[in-house]
Structures are given as C-alpha cells and as structure tokens.
C-alpha positions in Angstrom: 60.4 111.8 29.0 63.1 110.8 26.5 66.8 110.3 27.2 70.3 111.9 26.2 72.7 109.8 25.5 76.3 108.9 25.4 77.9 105.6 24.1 81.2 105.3 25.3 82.9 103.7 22.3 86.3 102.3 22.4 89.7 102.2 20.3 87.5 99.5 17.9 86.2 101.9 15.1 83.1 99.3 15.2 82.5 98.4 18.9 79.7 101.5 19.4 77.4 99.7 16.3 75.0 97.3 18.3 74.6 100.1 20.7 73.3 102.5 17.6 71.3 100.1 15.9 69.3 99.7 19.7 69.1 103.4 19.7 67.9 103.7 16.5 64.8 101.4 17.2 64.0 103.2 20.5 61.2 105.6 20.7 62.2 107.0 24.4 65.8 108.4 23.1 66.0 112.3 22.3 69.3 112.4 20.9 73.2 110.2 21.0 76.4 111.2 20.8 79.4 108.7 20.5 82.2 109.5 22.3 85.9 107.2 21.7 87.2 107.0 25.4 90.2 106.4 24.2 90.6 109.9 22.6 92.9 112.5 24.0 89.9 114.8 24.5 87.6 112.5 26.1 87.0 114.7 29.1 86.6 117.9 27.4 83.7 116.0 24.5 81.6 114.3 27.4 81.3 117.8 28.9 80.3 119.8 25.9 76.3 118.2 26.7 74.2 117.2 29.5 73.5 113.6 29.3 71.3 111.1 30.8 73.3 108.0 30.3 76.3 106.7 29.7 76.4 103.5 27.8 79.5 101.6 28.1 81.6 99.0 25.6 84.7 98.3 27.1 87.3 96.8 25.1 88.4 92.8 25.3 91.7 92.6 22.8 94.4 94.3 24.6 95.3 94.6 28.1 96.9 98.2 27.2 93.3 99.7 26.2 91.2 97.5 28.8 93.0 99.5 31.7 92.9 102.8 29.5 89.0 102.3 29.4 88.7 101.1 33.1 90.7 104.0 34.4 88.3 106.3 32.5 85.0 104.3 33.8 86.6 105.0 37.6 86.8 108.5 37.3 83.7 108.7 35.7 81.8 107.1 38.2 83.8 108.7 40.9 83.4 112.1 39.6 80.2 112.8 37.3 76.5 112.1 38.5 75.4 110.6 35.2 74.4 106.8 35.5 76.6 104.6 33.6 75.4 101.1 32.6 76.5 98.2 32.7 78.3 98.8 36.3 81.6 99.4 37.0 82.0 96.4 38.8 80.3 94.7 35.5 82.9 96.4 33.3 85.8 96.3 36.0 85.8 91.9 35.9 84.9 91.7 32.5 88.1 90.4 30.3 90.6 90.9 33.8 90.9 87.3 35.3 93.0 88.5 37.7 91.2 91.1 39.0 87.8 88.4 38.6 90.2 85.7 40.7 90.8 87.9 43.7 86.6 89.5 43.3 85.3 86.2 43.8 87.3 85.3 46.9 86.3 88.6 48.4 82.5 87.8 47.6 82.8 84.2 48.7 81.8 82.8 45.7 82.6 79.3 44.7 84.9 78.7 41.5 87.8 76.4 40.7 90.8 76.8 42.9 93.0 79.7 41.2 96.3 81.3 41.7 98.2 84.2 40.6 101.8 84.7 40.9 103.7 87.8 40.6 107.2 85.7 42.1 108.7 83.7 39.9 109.8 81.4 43.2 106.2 81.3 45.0 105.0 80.1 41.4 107.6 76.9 41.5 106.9 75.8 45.0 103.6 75.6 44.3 104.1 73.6 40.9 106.5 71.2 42.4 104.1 70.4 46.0 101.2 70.2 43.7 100.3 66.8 42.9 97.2 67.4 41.1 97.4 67.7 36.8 96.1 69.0 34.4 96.4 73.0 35.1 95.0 75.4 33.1 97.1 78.5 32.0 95.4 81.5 31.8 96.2 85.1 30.0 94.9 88.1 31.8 92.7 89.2 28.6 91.5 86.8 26.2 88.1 86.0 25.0 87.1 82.1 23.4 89.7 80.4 24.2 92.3 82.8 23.3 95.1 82.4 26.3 93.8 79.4 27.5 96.4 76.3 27.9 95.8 72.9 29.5 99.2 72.1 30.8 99.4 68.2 31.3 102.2 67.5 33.9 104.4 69.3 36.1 107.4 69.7 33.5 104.8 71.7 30.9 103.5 74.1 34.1 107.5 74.6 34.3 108.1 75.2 31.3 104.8 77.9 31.0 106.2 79.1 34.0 109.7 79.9 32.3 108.2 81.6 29.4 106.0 83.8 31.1 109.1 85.1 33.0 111.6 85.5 30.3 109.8 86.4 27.5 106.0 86.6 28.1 103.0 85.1 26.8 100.1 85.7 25.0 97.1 85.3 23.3 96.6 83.8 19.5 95.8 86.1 17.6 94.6 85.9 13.8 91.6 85.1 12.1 89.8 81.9 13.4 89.0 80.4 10.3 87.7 76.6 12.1 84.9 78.6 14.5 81.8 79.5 13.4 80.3 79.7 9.4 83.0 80.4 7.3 80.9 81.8 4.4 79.4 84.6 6.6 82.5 85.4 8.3 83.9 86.8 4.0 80.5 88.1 3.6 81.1 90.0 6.5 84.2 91.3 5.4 83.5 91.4 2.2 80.6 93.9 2.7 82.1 95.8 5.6 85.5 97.7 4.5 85.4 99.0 7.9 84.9 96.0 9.8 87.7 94.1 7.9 89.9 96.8 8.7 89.5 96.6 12.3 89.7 93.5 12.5 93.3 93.3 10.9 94.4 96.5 13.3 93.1 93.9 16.0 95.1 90.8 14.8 98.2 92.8 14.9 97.7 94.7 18.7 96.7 91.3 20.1 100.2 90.0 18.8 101.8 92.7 20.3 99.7 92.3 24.0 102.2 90.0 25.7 102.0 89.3 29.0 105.1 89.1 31.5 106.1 88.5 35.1 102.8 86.8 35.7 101.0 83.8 35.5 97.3 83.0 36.7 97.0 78.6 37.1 93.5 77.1 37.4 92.1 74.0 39.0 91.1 72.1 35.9 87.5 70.4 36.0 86.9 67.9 34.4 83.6 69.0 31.9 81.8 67.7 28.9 79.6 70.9 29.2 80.1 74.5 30.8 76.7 76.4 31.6 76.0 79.9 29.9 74.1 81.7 31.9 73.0 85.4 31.6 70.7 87.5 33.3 69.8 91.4 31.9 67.6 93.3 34.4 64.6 90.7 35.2 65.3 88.1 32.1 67.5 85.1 32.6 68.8 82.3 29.8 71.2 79.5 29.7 72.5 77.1 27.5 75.1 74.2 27.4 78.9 75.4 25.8 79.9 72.1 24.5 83.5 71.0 25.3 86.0 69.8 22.4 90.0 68.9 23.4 88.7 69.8 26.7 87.5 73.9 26.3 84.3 74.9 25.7 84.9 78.4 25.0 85.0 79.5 21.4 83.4 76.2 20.5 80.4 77.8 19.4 78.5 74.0 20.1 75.9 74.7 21.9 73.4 72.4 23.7 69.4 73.3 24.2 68.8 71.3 27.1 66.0 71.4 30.0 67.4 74.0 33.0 67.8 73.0 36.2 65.8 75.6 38.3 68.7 75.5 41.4 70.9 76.9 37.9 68.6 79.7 37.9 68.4 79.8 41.6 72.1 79.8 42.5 72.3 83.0 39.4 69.7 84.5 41.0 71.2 84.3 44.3 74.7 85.4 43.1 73.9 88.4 41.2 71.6 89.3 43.6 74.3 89.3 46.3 77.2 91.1 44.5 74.5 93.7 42.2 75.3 92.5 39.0 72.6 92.3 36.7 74.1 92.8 33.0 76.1 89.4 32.9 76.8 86.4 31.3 78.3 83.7 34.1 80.6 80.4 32.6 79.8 77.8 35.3 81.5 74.3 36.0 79.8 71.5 38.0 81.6 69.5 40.3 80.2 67.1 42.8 76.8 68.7 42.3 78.2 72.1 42.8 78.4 75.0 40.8 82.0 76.6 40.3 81.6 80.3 38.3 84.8 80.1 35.5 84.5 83.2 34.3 81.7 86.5 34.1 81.5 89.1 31.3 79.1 91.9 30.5 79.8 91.3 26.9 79.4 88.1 25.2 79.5 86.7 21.6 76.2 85.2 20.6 76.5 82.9 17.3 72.4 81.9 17.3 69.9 84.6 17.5 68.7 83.2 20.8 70.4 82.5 24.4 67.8 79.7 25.5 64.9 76.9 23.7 62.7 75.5 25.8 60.9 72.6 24.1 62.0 74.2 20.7 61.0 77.7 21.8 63.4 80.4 22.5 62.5 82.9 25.6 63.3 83.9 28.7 63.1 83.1 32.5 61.6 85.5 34.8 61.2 85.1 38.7 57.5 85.7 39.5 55.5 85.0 42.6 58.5 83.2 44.1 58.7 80.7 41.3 59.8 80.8 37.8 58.2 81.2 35.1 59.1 80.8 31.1 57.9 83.3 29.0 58.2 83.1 24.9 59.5 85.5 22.9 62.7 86.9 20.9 64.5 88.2 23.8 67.8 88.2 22.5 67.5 90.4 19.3 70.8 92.4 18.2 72.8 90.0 19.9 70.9 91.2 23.5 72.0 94.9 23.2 67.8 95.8 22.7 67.5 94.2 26.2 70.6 95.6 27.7 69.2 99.4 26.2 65.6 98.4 27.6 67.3 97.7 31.3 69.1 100.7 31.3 66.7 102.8 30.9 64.1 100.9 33.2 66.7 101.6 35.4 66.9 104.8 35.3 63.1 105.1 35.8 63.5 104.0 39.0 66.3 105.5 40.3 68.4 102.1 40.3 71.8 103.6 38.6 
C-alpha cells in the first residue's frame, strides 16, 4: 500500500522542507500535498482530497501563530478521522511552557518547582516569602535560550515582575551571530533567497510577540550539563547540552558521554505513561533525580547525530527487557526520515 499525504505547513514559507525532502526518499508515498494552516482556506484545501496522514509542523516564534496552529490541530483531531502525527498532546506542549507547567503536574511527573502568575499581587507574595535565589524567568514561547532570564535576587524578580505587567516582555530576537558556525549560517543565506527572507519576517514578528500580564518563575538547578533525550517510535538517543553563564540551551556544546541506562529507563517509563513517543525531553539532575525542564516534538540538531557511543553514532532500542545499542545513521535529515518512518509504522498498525 502507499500513503496520501498532507504536511501541515505553517506561516514559515520554509518549515514544510525537511518534511518534503523525507517524502521525496520514501518509496511507500503515493502522492503530497502541502497545505499552510495558517491560510484562510485551510478547511476547504484539506477537504478537496482523501488523505492518509497528516503530518504536522507547528510553529515556535510567535505565540500569535502557535495558538492559530494549535486551535486548528484540536479541531482536526476532534473532527476528521485522518491520523495526525506527531500527537496533539506532542504538538499541544511543544513551545507553551505554561501549558507544559500545569501538564506535568497533572501527569505527576517530576520537574523543577514552577509557577505561573496571572495576578500581579499572588506574584509579589510569593517573591518576597521566597527565600531561595536565583529564579529563572521564563517567556511562554521561546526556543534556545530565547526568553530565558536568571534573575539573581529578590529586587531583579521585582523588577521582571514590574515589566511584565506594565509593558510586557519578550523574547530576543535577531540573528544569533555567537551560536553555531558562522560561515555556514551566510552560506545558508547566501544560497537560499527564500530562507533569508523568512528569517528576517521572523526577526521582526518575534519583536513584536510580547508577552503581558504574566510571568512563569522556575526553581533554578544548579547544572553543568542538561540531558537531551529523544525517543521516535522504538529508537532512543541522548547527549549532554553543555551549560555556559549558567543555560545550556542554544549552547550548541554538546557532550558524547556513556548513558546511564536508569536515563533511558526513567524516558522509557515516562513516555510510556503519558503516550508520547515523537519527543525530545531537557532533563536536570538533582540529588540523583531526574527533573524534565522542558519537552518538544521539534528540536534543532547542529551534528548530524543525536548519540556516540564509543565514537559511534546510533541508537537505543529496548529488546528482551534490556537495551541494546544498535549502529547506524539514525538521525539523517535532522531525524525527520525517522519521524516519517514512525508515522507510517504507525499507521500499519493501527496506532494513530
């Protein structure tokens, strides 16, 4: 049998291309359409053709388009029969930390301690009976770093506190010229008109995304290292994010080491409980504890690989009640060939 299919772009004139180029190497696909969800018509296009699967790319710069897109997944899944992958819980925590904060209490899943505060008043009681500092400030939306303060003492909270309800916060936006190799990021541009352009419309809708009349304060942990962790369908990976000032996330240092198999175990476990299995989990460690900071079902991937083991890059799979390493270039077109490969596995056996 071969599959009909519908990727699910969003307002980023680029975001369906990984997606495509996965298609494009797939033997088991009859035809794709793309489809931007963001489109006035959106209902009417998906409609015009009987599809398989719905491939999904939500969007993670603006918290305007984020609930446009999530909105649109909802009645989707609420109202159409055709399987949609990743998950809407997948696509409902991804780049949402509130909605993430308030998931993992309900799934009693560890993580640091985290409020959110829609009262300016609640908010400053807290601050000033909370004897512990640093706190990290948190934007809603906001991927490597972006959003992410480390507020020293009680007056700086304050302060946060004041901005966010008088004239908002938000993310930093522009180019990050410090993250990543320099060289390829003007090749990039350079040789993709289209993807420069985006990125510029991006730049400017992120400096317009500000966030008011709420702030989300985290426990901060103290961390040399956060874990990576991701598991698509059967296959699992992990990898150290290597702290600088404090943050791991946008980094882009990354650490090869040996992986603990109660790491694996306690993903396993978790994703296993809740039915996620298209994610990539940030986890903390305290007191020998893992605390999950953050989950996405998209994720940046800077090396071609999400795991070496002794030099070799591969995979994790759970066999015979143990784990087993299995060689191989997993990770290809930044993991979208393995995402495409578990989708339609899925379907197969009537698991979306």
């Amino acid at each position: 049998m071969k599959y009909r299919i519908c990727i699910l772009a969003n307002e980023d004139t680029q975001s369906h291309i990984l997606w495509e180029k996965s298609i494009n190497k797939s033997t088991e696909i009859e035809y794709y359409d793309i489809i931007n969800l963001a489109s006035d018509d959106w209902f009417e296009l998906i409609n015009q053709k009987t599809y398989d699967l719905f491939l999904l790319k939500p969007p993670g710069k603006t918290g305007l388009f984020k609930r446009l897109y999530d909105e649109r997944v909802y009645l989707i899944n609420r109202h159409l029969s055709t399987p949609i992958y990743p998950s809407p819980d997948e696509i409902y925590i991804y780049e949402n930390k509130r909605f993430l904060r308030d998931w993992l209490i309900i799934n009693q899943l560890p993580h640091p301690e985290t409020h959110v505060f829609f009262n300016k008043e609640e908010a400053k009681e807290f601050i000033n009976t909370n004897n512990h500092f640093p706190l990290v400030g948190k934007t809603n939306i906001g991927a490597s770093g972006n959003g992410v303060l480390i507020l020293k003492d009680r007056n700086e909270v304050l302060n946060y506190l004041q901005k966010a309800f008088e004239t908002g916060i938000k993310p930093i936006g522009g180019p990050k010229i410090k993250k990543g190799p320099f060289i390829k990021k003007i090749k990039k541009a350079i040789n993709n008109k289209g993807f420069l352009k985006q990125r510029l419309k991006d730049y400017k809708s992120s400096n317009l995304d500000t966030q008011y009349h709420f702030v989300i304060l985290q426990e901060f942990v103290p961390h040399d290292y956060e874990w990576r962790c991701v598991r698509i369908g059967d296959s699992y990976f992990a990898h150290k994010k290597v702290a600088k000032q404090g943050k791991t996330s946008g980094t882009l240092i990354k650490a090869y080491d040996p992986v603990p198999k109660k790491l694996l175990n306690f993903i396993k476990e978790t994703t296993d409980k809740t039915n996620l299995s298209s994610v990539a989990i940030d986890l903390f460690q305290k007191d020998g504890d893992y605390l999950i900071n953050e989950i996405q079902c998209f994720f940046g991937q800077s090396d071609p690989y999400q795991m070496l083991v002794n030099g070799k890059p591969g995979r994790y799979v759970y066999k015979n009640n143990k784990w087993q390493f299995e060689e191989g270039d997993f990770n290809m077109n930044e993991c979208f060939d393995l995402r495409l490969e578990h989708a339609l596995s899925s379907i197969k056996n009537n698991l979306l």
